[in-house]
C-alpha positions as CSV (number, residue, x, y, z in Angstrom):
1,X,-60.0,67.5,90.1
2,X,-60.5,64.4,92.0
3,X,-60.4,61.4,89.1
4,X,-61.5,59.0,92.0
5,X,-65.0,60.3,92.5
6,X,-65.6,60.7,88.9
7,X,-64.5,56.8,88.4
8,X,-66.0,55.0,91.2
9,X,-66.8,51.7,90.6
10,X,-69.6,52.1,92.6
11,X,-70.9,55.5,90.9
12,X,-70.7,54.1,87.2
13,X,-72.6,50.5,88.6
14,X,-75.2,52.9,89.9
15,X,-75.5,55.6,86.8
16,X,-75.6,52.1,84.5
17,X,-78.6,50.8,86.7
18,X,-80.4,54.0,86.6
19,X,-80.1,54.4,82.9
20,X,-81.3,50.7,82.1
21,X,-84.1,51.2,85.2
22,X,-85.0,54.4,83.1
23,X,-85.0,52.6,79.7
24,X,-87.7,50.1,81.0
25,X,-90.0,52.5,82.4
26,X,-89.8,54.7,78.8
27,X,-90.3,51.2,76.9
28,X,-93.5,50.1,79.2
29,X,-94.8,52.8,80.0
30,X,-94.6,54.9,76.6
31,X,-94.7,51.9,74.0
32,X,-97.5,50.3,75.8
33,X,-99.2,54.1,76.3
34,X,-99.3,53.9,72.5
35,X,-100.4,50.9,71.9
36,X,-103.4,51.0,74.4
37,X,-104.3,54.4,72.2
38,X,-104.4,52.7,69.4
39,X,-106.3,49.7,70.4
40,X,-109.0,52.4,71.5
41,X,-108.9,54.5,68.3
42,X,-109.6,51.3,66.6
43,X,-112.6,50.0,68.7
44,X,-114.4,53.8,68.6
45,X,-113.8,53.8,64.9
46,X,-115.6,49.8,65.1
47,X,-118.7,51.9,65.9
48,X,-118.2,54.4,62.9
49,X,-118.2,51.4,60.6
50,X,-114.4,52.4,59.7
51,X,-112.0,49.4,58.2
52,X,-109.1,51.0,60.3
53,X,-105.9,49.1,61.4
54,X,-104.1,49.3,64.9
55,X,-101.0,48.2,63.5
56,X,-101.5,51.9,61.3
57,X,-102.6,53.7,63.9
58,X,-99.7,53.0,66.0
59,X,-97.3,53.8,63.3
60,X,-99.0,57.2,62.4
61,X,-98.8,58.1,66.3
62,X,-94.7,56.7,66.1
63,X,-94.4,58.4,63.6
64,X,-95.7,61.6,65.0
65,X,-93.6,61.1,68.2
66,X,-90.5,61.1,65.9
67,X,-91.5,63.8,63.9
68,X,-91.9,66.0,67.1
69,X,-88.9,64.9,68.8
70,X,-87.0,66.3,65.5
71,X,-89.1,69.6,65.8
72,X,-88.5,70.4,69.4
73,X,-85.3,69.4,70.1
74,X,-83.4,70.1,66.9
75,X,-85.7,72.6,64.4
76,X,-86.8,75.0,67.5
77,X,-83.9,74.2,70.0
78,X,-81.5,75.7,67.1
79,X,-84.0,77.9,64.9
80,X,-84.3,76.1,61.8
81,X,-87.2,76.3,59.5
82,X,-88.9,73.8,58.2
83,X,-92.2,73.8,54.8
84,X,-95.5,73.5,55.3
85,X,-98.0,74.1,58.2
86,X,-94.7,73.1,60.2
87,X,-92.9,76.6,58.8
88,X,-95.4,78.7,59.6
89,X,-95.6,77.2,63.1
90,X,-92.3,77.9,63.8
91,X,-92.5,81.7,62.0
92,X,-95.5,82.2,65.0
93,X,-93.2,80.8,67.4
94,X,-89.9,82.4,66.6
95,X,-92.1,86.2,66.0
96,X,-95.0,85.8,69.1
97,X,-94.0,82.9,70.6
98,X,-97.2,81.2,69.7
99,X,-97.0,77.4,70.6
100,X,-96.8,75.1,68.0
101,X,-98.7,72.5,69.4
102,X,-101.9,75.3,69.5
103,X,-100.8,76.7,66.3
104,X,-100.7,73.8,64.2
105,X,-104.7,72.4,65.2
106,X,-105.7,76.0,64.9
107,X,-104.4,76.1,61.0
108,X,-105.4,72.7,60.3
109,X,-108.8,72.7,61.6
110,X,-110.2,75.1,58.1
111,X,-108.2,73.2,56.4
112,X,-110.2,69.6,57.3
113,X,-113.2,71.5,56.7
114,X,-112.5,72.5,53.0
115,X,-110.9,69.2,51.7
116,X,-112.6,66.4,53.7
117,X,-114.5,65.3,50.9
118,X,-111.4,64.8,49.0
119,X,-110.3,62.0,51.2
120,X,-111.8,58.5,51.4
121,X,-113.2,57.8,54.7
122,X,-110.2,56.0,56.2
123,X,-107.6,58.4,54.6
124,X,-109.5,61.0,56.0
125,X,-109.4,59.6,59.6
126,X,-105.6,58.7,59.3
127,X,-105.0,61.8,58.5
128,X,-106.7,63.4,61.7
129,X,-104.6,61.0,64.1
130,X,-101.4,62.0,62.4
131,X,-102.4,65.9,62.5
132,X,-103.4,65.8,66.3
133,X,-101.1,63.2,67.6
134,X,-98.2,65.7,65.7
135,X,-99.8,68.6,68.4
136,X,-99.6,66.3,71.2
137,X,-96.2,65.3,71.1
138,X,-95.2,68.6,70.1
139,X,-96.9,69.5,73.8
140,X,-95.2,66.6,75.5
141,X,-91.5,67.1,74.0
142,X,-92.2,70.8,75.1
143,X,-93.0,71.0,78.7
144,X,-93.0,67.4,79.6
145,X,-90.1,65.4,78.5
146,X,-87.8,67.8,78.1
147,X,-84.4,67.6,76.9
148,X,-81.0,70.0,76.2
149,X,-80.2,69.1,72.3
150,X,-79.2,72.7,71.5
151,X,-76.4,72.6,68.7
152,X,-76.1,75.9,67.6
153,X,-72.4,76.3,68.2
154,X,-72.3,73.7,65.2
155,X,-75.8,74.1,63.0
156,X,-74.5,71.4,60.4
157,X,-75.0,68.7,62.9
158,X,-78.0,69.9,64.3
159,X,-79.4,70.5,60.6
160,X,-78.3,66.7,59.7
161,X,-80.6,65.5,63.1
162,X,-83.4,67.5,62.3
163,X,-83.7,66.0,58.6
164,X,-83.3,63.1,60.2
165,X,-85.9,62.7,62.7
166,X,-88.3,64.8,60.8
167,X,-88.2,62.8,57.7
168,X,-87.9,59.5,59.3
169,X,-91.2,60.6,61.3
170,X,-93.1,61.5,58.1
171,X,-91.9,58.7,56.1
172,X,-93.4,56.5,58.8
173,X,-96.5,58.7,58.9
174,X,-96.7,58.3,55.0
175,X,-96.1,54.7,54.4
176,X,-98.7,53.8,56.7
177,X,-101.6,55.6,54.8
178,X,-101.2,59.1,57.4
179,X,-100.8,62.4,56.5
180,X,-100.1,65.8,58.8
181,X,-102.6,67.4,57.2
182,X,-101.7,71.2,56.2
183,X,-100.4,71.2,52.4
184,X,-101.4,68.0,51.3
185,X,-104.7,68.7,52.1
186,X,-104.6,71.9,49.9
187,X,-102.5,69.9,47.3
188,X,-105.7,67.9,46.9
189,X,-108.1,70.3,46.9
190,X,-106.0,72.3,43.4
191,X,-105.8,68.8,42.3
192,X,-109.6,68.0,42.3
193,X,-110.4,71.9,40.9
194,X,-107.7,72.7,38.7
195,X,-105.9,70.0,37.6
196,X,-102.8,70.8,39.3
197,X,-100.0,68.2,40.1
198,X,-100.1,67.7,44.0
199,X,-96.2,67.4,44.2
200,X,-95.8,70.4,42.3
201,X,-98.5,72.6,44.5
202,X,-96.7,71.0,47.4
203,X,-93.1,72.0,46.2
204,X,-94.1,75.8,45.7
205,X,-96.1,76.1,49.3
206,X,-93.0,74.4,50.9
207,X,-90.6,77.2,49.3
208,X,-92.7,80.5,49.8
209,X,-92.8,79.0,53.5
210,X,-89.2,78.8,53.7
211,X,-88.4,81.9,52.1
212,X,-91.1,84.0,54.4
213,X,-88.8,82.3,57.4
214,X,-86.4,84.8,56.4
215,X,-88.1,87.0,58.9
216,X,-86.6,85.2,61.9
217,X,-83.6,83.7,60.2
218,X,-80.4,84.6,59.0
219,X,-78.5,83.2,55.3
220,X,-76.6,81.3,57.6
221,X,-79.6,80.1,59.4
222,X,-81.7,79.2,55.8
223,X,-78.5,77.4,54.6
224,X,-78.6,75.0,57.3
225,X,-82.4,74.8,57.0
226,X,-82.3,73.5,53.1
227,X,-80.0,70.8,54.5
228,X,-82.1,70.0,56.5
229,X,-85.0,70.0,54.3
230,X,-82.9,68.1,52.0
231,X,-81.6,65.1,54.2
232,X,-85.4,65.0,55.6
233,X,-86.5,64.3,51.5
234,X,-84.2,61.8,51.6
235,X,-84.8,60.3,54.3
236,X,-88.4,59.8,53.6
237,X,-88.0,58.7,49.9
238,X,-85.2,56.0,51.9
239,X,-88.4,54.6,54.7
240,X,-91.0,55.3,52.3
241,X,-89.5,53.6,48.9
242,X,-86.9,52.3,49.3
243,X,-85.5,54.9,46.5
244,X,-87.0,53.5,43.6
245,X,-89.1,55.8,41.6
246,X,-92.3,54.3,41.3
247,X,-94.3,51.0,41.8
248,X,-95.5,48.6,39.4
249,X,-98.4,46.7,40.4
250,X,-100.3,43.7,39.1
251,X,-103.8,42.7,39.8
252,X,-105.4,39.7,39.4
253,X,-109.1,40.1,40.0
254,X,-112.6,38.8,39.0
255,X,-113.5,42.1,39.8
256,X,-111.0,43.7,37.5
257,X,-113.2,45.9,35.8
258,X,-114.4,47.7,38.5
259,X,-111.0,48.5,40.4
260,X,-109.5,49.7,37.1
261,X,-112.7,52.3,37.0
262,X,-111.5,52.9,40.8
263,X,-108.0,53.3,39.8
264,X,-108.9,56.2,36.7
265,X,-111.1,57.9,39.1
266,X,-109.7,57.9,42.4
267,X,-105.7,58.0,41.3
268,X,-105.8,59.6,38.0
269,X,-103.6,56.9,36.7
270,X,-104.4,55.1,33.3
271,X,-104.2,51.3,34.1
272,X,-103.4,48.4,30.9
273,X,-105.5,45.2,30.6
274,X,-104.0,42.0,30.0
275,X,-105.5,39.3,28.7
276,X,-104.8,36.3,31.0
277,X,-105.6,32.4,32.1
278,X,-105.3,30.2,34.8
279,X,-102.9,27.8,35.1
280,X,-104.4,25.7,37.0
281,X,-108.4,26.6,37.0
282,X,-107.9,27.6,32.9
283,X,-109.9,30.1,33.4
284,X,-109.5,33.6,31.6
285,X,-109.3,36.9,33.2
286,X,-108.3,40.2,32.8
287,X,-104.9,40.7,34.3
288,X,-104.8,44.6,35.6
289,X,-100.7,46.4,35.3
290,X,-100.5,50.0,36.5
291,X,-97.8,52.4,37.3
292,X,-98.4,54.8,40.6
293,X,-96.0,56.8,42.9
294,X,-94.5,55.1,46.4
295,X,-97.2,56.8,48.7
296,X,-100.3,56.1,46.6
297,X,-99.1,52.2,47.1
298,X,-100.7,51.9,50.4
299,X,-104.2,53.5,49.2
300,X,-104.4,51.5,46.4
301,X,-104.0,48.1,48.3
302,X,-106.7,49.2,50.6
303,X,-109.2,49.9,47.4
304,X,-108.1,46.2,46.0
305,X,-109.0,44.7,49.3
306,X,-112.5,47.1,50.0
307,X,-113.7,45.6,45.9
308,X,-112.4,42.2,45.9
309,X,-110.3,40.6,49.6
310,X,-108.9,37.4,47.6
311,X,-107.3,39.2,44.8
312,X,-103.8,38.3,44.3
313,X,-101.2,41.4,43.9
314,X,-97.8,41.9,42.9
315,X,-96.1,45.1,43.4
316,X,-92.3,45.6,42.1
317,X,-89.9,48.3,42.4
318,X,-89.4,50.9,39.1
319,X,-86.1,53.0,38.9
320,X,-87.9,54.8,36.0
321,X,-90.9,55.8,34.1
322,X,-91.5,57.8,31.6
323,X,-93.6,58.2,28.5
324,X,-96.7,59.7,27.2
325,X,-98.9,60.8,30.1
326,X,-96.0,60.5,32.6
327,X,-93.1,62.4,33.4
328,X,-90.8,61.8,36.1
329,X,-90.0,65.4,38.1
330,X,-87.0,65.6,40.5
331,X,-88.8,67.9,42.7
332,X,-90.3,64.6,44.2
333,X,-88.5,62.3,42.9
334,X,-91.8,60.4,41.4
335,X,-94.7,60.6,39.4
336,X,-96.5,63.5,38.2
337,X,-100.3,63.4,38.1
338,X,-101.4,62.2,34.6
339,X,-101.7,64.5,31.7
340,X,-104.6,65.0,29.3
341,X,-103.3,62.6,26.6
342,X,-103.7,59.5,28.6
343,X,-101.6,55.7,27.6
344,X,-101.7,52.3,28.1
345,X,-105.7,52.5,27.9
């Protein structure tokens, strides 16, 4: 082996010039890609009459981009399952070799059909960027930009990557008021007609997916997959949280009244009036406390800022809740949906 052409000078000057030359192109042309999609997404949903945000929009479609860099390169690279509308994308793929990026708009599209009317407007139209941005990276990371991340000589590595990506792409996709449509949206719809705790409905579609995967995978193969799963949990309650268990928010409105109605009826969460006054105007007003979940945090400041823009908000970190009407379930790590007997009313 000849060490001196491996270690030229000149060839390593040259590789580092065509990596940082390649870097800039990625950053302009890709970041600036996204952003200009955004920007338009925002101006067509002007027309619509839609209080949308490009700062949100671009995050959904980042976190998409993560989410199917994870997929591609690590879940279907080194055939790992994964819950969801995601699972049974990759069961189609792995037994027909149906493409994901088809498969997932294809099982979605019924989907948006039944629970649309369970979303508010904007959550509704977040959650169609983040379901078809997810099936155009999914087509660009597949015959586009292509790359060799195939791990299965050591699956524990490639099963720590996956969770990684894949949950730092939802938790994005999540924290800015997105979903990826597929369980959530039939989470919601058992909510709204049976009563059903979403995280619960979501646990036990995640697991039959996972456990149907068996048809392609091996116990070796599933193994790897829960870790997966599990760093991917984690790394979603990390980006979306912060790890605490819930959020403790404090509203001081004129309009307090009405977003506590908002609050009982849209969230299913009990909310406690305070009696309170000014400091400085001596004025009294009903100071609003309630307890909700990490992901319902973003929704709920959007409803505070549609009934009244100048009310002031505090929202703190809980490590735990519990009590009548509220149980804490480590399935999610969270809040359960209220129960029948409702508190703090």
């Amino acid at each position: 082996m000849d060490y001196t052409t491996v270690f030229h000078p000149m060839k390593i000057i040259q590789r580092n010039c065509f990596i940082i030359a390649a870097s800039w192109v990625l950053k302009y042309y890709f970041v600036n890609r996204m952003i200009k999609v955004a920007t338009l997404i925002r101006k067509g949903c002007r027309y619509m009459k839609l209080n949308l945000q490009a700062k949100n929009i671009l995050f959904i479609l980042l976190g998409a981009a993560v989410f199917s860099f994870g997929l591609v390169n690590f879940n279907m690279k080194n055939t790992l399952a994964e819950g969801g509308v995601t699972g049974i994308n990759l069961i189609l793929y792995n037994l027909v070799s149906f493409d994901p990026a088809i498969s997932n708009i294809v099982i979605n599209i019924p989907l948006f059909f039944a629970g649309w009317r369970f979303f508010r407007r904007n959550e509704f139209i977040y959650t169609l960027i983040g379901t078809f941005s997810l099936s155009v990276f999914l087509f660009i990371f597949q015959h586009w930009i292509t790359f060799d991340f195939s791990l299965k000589h050591d699956l524990l590595l490639a099963a720590l990557f996956a969770g990684a990506f894949i949950g730092s792409g939802l938790g994005i996709i999540f924290r800015y008021g997105g979903t990826t449509g597929g369980t959530d949206i039939i989470a919601r719809i058992t909510h709204k007609k049976y009563g059903w705790a979403m995280s619960k409905t979501m646990l036990v579609l995640d697991a039959i997916i996972i456990v149907l995967s068996l048809c392609y995978l091996d116990y070796r193969q599933m193994m790897y997959t829960l870790v997966a799963v599990f760093v991917g949990a984690r790394m979603i309650d990390v980006i979306q949280k912060g790890a605490y268990a819930a959020k403790a928010v404090m509203i001081f409105s004129k309009q307090s009244d009405q977003i506590a109605d908002q609050i009982i009826q849209l969230f299913d969460r009990s909310v406690t009036l305070i009696d309170g006054k000014g400091g400085y105007t001596g004025r009294k007003m009903n100071i609003l406390y309630c307890v909700v979940s990490p992901n319902e945090v973003f929704r709920l400041k959007s409803l505070i800022h549609e009934i009244d823009p100048n009310a002031f908000v505090t929202v703190n970190d809980v490590h735990e809740v519990f009590g009548e009407g509220f149980s804490i379930n480590d399935a999610d790590n969270g809040l359960n949906q209220r129960q029948p007997k409702k508190n703090n009313e």
